[in-house]
N, CA and C atoms as an extended XYZ file, in Angstrom:
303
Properties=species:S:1:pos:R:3:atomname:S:1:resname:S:1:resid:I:1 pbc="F F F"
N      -187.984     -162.898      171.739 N   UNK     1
C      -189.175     -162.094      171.871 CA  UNK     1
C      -188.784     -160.749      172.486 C   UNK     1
N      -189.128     -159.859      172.090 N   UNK     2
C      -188.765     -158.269      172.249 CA  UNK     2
C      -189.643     -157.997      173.392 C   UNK     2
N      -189.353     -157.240      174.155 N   UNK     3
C      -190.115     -156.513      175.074 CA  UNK     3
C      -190.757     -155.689      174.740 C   UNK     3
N      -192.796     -155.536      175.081 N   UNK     4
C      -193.288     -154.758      175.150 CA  UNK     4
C      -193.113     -153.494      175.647 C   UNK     4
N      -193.308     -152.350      174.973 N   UNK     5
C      -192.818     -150.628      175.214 CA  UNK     5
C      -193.501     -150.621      176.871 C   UNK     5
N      -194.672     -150.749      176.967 N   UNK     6
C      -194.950     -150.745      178.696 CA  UNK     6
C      -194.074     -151.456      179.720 C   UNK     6
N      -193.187     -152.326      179.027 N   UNK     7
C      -192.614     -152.918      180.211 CA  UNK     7
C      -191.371     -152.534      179.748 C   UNK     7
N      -190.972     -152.046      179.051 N   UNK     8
C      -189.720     -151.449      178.711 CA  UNK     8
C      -189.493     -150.053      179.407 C   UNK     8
N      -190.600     -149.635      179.271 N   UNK     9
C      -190.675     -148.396      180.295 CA  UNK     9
C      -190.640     -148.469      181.358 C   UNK     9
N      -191.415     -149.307      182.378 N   UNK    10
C      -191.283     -149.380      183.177 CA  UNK    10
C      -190.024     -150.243      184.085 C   UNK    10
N      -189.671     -150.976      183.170 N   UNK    11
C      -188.394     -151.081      183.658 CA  UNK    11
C      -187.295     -150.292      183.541 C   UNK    11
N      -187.140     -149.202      182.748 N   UNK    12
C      -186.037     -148.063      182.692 CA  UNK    12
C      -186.810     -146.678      184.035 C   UNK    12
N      -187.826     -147.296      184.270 N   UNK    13
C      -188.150     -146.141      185.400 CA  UNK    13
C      -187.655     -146.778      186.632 C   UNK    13
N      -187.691     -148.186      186.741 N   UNK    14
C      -187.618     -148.790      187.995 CA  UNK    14
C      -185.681     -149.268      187.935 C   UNK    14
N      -185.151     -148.587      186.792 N   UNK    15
C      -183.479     -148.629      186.815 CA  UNK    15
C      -182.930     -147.517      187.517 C   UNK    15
N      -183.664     -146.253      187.042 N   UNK    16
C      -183.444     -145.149      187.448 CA  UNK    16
C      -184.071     -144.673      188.531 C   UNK    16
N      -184.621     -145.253      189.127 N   UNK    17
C      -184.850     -144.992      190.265 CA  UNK    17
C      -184.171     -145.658      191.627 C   UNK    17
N      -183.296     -146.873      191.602 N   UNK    18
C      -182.763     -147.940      191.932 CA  UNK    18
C      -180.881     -147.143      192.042 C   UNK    18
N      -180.848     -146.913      190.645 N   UNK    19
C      -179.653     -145.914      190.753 CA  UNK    19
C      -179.583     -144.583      191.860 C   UNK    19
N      -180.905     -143.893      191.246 N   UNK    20
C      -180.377     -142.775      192.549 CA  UNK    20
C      -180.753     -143.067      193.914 C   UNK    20
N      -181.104     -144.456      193.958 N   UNK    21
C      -180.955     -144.899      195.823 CA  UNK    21
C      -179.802     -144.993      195.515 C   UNK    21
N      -178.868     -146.005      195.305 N   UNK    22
C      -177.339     -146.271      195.185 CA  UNK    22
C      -176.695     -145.184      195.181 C   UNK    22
N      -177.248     -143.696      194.630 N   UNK    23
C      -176.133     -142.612      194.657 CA  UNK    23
C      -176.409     -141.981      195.648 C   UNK    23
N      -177.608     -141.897      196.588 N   UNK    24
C      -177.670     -141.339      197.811 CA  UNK    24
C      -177.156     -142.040      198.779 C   UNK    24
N      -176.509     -142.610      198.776 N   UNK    25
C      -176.062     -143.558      199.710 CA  UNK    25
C      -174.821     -142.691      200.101 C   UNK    25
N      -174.569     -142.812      201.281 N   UNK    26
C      -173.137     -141.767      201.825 CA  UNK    26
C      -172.636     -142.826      202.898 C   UNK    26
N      -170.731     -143.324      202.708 N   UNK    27
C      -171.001     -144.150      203.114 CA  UNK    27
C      -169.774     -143.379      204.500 C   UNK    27
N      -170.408     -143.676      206.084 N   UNK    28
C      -169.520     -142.702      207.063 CA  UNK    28
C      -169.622     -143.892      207.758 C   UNK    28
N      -169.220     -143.728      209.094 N   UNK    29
C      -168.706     -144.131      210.543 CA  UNK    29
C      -169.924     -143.947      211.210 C   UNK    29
N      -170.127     -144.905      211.920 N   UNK    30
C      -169.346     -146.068      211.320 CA  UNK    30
C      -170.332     -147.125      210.811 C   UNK    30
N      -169.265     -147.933      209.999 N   UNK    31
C      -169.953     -148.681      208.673 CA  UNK    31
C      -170.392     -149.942      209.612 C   UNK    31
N      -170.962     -150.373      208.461 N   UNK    32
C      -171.560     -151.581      208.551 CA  UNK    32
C      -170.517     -152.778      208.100 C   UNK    32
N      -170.904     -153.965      207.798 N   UNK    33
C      -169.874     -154.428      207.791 CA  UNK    33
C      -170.645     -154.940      206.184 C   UNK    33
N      -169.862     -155.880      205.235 N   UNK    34
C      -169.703     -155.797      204.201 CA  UNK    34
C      -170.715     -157.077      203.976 C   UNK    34
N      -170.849     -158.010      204.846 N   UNK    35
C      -172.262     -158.810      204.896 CA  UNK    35
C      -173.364     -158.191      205.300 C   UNK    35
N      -173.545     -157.477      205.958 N   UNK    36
C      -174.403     -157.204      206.247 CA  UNK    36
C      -175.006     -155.811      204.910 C   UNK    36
N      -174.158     -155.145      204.491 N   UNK    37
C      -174.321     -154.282      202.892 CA  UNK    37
C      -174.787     -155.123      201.867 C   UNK    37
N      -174.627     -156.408      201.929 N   UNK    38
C      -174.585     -157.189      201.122 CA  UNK    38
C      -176.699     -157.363      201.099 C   UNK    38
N      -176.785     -157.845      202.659 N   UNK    39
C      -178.008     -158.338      202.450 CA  UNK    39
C      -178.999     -157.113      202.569 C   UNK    39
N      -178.804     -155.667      202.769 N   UNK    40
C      -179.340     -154.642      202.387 CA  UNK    40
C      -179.568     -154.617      200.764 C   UNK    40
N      -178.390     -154.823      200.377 N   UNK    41
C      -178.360     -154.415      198.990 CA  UNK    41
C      -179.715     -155.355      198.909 C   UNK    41
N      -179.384     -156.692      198.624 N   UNK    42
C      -180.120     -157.632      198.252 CA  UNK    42
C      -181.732     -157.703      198.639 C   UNK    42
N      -182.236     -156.823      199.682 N   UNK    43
C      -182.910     -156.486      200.187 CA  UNK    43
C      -183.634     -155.086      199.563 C   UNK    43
N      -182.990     -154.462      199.074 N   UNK    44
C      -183.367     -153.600      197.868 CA  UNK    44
C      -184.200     -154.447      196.537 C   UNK    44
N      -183.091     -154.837      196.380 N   UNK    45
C      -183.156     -155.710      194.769 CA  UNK    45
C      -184.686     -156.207      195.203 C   UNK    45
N      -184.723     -157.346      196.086 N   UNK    46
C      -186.382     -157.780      195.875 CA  UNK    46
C      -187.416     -156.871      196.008 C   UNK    46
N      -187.153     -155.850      197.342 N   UNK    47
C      -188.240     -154.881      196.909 CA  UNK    47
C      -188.557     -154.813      195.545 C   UNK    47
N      -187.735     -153.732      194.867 N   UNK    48
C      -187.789     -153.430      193.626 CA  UNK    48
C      -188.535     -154.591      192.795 C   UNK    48
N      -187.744     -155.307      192.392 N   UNK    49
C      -188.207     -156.413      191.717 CA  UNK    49
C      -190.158     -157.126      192.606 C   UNK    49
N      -190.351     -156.802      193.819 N   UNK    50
C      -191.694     -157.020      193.920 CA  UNK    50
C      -192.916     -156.116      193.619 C   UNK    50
N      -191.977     -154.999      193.330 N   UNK    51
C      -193.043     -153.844      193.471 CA  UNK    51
C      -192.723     -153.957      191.919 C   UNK    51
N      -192.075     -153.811      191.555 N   UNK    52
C      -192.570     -153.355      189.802 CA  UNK    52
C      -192.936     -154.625      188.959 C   UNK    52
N      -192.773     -156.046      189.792 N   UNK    53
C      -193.620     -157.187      189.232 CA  UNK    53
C      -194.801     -156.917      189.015 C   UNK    53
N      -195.681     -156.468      189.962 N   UNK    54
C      -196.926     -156.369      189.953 CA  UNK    54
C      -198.114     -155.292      189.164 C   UNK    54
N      -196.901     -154.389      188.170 N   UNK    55
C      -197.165     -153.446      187.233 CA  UNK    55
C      -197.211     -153.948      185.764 C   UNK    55
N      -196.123     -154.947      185.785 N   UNK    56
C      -196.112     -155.480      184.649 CA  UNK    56
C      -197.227     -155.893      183.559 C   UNK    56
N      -197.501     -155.563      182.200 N   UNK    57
C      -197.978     -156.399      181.625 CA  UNK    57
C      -197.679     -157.378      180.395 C   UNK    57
N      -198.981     -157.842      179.904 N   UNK    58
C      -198.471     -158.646      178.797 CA  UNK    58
C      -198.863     -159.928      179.184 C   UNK    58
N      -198.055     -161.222      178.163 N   UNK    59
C      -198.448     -162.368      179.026 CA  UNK    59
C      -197.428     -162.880      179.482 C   UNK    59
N      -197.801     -164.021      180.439 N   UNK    60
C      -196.920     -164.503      181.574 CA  UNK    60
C      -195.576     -164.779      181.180 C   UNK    60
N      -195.390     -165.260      179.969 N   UNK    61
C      -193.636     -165.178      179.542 CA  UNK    61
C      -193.111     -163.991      179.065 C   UNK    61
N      -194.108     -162.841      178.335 N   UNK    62
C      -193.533     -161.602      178.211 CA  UNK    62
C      -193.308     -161.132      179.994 C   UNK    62
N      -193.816     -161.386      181.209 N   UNK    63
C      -193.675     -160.945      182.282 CA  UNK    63
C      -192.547     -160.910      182.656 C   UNK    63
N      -192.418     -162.562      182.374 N   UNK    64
C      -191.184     -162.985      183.156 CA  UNK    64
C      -189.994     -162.706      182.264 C   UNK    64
N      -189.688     -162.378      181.172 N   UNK    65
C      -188.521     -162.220      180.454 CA  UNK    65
C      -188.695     -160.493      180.657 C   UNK    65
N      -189.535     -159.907      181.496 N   UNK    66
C      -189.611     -158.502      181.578 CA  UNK    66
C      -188.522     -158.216      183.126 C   UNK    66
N      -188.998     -159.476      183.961 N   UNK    67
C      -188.637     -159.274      185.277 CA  UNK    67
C      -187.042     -159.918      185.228 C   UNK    67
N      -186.782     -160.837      184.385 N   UNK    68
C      -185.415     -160.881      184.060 CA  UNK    68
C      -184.737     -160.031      183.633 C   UNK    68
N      -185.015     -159.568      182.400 N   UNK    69
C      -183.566     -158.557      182.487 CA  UNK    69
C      -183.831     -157.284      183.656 C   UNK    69
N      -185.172     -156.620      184.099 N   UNK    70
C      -184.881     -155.667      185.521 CA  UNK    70
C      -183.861     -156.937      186.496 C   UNK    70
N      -184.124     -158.131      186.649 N   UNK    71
C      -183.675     -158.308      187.904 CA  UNK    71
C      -181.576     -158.073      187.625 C   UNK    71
N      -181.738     -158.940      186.152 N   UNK    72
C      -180.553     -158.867      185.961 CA  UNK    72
C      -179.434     -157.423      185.790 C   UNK    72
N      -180.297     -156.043      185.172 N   UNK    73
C      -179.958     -154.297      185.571 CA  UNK    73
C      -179.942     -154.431      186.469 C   UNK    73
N      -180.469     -154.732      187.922 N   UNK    74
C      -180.514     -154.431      189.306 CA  UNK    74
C      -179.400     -154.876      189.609 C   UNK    74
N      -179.042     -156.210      189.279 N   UNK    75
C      -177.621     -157.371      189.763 CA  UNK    75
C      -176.417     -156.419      189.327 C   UNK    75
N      -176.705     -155.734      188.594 N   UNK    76
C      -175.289     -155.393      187.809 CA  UNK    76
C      -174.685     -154.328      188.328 C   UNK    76
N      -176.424     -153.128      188.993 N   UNK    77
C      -175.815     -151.729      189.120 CA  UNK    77
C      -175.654     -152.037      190.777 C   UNK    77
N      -176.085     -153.475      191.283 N   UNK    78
C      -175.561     -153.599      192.814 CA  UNK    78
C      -174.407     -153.703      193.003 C   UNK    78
N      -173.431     -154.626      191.907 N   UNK    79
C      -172.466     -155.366      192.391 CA  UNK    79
C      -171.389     -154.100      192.161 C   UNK    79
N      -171.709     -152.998      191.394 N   UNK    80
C      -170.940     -151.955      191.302 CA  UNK    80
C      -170.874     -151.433      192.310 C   UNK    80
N      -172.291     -151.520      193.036 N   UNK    81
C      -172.044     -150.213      194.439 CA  UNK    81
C      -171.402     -150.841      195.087 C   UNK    81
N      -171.631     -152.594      195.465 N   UNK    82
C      -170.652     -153.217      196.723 CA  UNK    82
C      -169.177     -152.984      196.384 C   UNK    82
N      -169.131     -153.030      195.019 N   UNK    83
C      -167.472     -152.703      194.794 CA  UNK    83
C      -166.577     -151.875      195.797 C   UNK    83
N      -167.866     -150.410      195.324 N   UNK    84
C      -167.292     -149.297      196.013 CA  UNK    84
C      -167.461     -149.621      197.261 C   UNK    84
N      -168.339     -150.252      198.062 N   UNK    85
C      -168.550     -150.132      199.470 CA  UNK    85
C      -166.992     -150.536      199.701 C   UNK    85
N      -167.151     -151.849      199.042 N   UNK    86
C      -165.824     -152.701      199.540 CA  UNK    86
C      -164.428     -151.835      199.512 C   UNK    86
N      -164.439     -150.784      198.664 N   UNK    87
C      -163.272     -150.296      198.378 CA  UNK    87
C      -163.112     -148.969      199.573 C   UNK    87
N      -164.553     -148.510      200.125 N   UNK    88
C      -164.485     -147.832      201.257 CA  UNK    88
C      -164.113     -148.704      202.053 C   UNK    88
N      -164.664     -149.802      202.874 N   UNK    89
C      -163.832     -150.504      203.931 CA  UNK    89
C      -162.554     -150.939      203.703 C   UNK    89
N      -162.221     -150.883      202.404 N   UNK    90
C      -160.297     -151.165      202.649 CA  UNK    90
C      -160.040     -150.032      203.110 C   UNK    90
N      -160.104     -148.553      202.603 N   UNK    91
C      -159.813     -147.539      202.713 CA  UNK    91
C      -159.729     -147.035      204.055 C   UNK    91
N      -160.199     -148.121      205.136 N   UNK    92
C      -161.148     -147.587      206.278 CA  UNK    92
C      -159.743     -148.365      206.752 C   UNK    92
N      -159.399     -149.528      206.553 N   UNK    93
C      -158.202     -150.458      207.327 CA  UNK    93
C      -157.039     -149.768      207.978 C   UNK    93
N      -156.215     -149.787      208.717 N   UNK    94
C      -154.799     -149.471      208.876 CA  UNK    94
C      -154.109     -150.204      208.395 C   UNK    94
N      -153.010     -149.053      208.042 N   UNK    95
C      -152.047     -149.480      207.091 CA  UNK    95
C      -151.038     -150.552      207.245 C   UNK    95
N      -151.127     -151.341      206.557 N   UNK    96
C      -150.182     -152.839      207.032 CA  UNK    96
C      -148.717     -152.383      206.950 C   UNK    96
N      -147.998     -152.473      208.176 N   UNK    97
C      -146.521     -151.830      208.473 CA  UNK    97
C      -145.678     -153.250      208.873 C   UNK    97
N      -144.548     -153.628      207.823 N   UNK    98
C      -143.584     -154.250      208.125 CA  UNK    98
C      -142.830     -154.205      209.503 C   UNK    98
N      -142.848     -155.305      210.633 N   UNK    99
C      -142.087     -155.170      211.445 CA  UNK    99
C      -140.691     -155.107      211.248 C   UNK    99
N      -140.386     -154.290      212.291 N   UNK   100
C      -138.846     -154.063      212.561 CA  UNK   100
C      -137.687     -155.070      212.697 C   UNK   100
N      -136.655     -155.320      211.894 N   UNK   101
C      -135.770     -156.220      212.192 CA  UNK   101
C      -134.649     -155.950      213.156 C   UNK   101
């Protein structure tokens, strides 16, 4: 079953808007730690996903196959940003130095 154009829309508004939180994000000193990014992120995601549930139309299985693939865009463009987070806190480590023999 294809998605209705109203919820197709509104789920490419509620992608792009989700993205440029993720690109305003600046990540400095000092950080958070990488669980705790985690349940921010995730803490995003339901917002999102509660607030644009309640816009939705159609009927209850066009809803829910509406709120699946947003939830599943949301999952995808998160696990990219934790990437990067993650790749800032390595970046953040000192450098592992072989002891002296």
């Amino acid at each position: 079953m294809a998605l209705i154009q109203t919820n197709k829309d509104l789920i490419s508004k509620g992608i792009k808007e989700f993205n440029i939180l993720l690109n305003q994000q600046v990540f400095s000193d000092p950080a958070i730690s990488e669980e705790a990014m985690v349940t921010v992120v995730n803490d995003w995601v339901s917002f999102y996903i509660n607030y644009y549930k309640k816009q939705l139309s159609g009927e209850q299985d066009e809803q829910d196959k509406a709120l699946q693939e947003f939830r599943q865009e949301l999952n995808t463009l998160s696990a990219s940003f934790l990437d990067k987070y993650r790749n800032f806190l390595k970046s953040r480590e000192p450098p592992h130095t072989l002891p002296f023999s």
